[in-house]
C-alpha positions in Angstrom: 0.0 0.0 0.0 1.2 3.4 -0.7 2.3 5.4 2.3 0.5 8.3 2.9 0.0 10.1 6.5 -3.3 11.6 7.6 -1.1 15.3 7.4 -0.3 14.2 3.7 -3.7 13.5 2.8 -5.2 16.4 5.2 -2.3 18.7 3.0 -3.6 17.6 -0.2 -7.5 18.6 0.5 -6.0 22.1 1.9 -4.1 22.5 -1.3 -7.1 21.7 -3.9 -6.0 18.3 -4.6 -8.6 16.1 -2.6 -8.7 12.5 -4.0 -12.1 11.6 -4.9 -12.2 9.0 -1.8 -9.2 8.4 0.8 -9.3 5.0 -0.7 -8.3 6.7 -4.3 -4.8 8.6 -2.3 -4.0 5.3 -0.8 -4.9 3.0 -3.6 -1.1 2.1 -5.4 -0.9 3.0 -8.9 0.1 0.5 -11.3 3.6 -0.4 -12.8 5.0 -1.1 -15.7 8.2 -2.5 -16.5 9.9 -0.1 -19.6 13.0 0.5 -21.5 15.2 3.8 -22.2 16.7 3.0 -25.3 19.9 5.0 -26.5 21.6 3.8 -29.6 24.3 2.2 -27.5 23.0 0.5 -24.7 18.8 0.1 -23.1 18.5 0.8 -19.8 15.6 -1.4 -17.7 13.5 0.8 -15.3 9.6 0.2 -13.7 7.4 3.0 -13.4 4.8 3.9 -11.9 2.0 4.7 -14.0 -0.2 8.3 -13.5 -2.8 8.6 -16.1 -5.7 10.0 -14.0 -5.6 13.6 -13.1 -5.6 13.0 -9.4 -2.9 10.4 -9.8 -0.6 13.1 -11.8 -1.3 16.3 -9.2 0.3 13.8 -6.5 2.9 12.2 -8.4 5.6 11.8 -6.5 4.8 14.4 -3.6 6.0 13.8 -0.2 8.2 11.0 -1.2 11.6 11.2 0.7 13.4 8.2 -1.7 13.2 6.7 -5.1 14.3 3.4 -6.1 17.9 3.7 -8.8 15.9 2.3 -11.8 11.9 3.2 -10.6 10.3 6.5 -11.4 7.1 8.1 -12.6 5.2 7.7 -16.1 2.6 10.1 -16.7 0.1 9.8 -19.3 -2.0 12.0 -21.2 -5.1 11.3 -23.6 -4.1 14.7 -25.7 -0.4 16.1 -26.6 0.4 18.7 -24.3 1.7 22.7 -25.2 5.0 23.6 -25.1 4.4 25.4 -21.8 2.6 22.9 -20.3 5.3 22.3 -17.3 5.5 20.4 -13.8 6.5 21.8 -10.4 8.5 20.6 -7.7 5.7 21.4 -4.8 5.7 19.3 -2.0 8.0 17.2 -3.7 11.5 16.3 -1.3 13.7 14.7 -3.5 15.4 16.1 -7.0 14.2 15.3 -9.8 15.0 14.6 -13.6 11.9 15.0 -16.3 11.8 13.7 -19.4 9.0 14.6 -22.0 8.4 12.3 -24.7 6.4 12.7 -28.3 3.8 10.1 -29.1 6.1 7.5 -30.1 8.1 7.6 -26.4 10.9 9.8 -27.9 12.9 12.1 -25.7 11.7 15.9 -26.6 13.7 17.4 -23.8 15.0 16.6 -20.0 15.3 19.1 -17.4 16.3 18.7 -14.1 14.2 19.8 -11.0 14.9 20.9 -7.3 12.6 20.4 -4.7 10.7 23.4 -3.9 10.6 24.7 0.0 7.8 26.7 -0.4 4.8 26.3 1.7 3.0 27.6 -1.4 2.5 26.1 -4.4 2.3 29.7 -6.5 6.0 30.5 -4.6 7.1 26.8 -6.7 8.4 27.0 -10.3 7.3 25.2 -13.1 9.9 23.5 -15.7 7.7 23.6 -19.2 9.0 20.8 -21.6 9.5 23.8 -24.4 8.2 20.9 -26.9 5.2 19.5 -27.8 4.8 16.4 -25.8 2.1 13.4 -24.6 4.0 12.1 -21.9 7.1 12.5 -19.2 8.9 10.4 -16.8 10.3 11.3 -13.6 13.6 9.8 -12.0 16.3 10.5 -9.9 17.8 13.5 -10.5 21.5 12.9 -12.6 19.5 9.2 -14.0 19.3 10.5 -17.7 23.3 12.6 -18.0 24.4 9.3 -15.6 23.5 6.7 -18.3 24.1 9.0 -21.7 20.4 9.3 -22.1 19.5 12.2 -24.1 16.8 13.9 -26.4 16.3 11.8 -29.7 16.7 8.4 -27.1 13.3 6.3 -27.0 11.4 5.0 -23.8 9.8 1.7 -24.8 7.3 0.5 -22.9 5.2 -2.2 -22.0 9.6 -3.4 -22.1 8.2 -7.0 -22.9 11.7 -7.9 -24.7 12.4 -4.2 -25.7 15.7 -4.4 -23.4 16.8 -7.9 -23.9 20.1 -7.8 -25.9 
């Protein structure tokens, strides 16, 4: 079960972002096991999946670690604007973002810093500056660490994508 405190939860309803039922900020989102692909080398990672709104205002809020190879997959029915951007509110550990295109290639990365603001309008927001229709979070120095860049491919469900 995913940990969340009653002050988490309590937190979230102050800040606009009550979950439909408690049941919905406590119910563990789903994984999926997926590949970074560079042309040298794939890289294996499992994500967890947000593709409901509720799911991708949490993301990874309040979390104080992240696995090496785990992270954050968040989905979009629609491509997304160029400005569209995530924050860092709430959020305790730094971050790397990657915003893909339709096929799971890499637009841009950025990296993010938590935000110490008690207020979310004090946080700033890190826009893509592409087009995209989804982004992955990780630990901040994951992509530069393994020579992932923009043009590289996520592939995912991985089914054999990262088998040699």
């Amino acid at each position: 079960m995913r940990p969340f405190s009653a002050a988490v939860v309590a937190t979230l309803i102050t800040a606009g972002f009550a979950p439909a039922t408690l049941a919905d900020a406590l119910e563990p989102l789903p994984t999926v096991e997926a590949c970074f692909a560079t042309t040298d080398h794939k890289h294996a990672v499992v994500l967890e999946v947000a593709s409901k709104n509720k799911q991708r205002q949490m993301g990874l809020m309040e979390r104080t670690t992240l696995a090496e190879d785990a992270g954050m997959l968040f989905t979009y029915q629609t491509e997304r604007s160029p400005n569209h951007g995530f924050w860092m509110y709430q959020t305790l550990i730094p971050l790397d973002i990657a915003y893909l295109d339709k096929q799971g290639v890499i637009v841009s990365i950025h990296t993010m810093t938590p935000c110490p603001s008690s207020e979310g309008r004090n946080c700033p927001t890190y826009p893509s500056g592409e087009r995209f229709w989804n982004a992955v979070e990780m630990n901040a120095g994951f992509f530069e660490a393994r020579g992932i860049t923009a043009g590289d491919q996520l592939l995912w469900p991985a089914e054999q994508a990262c088998q040699p």
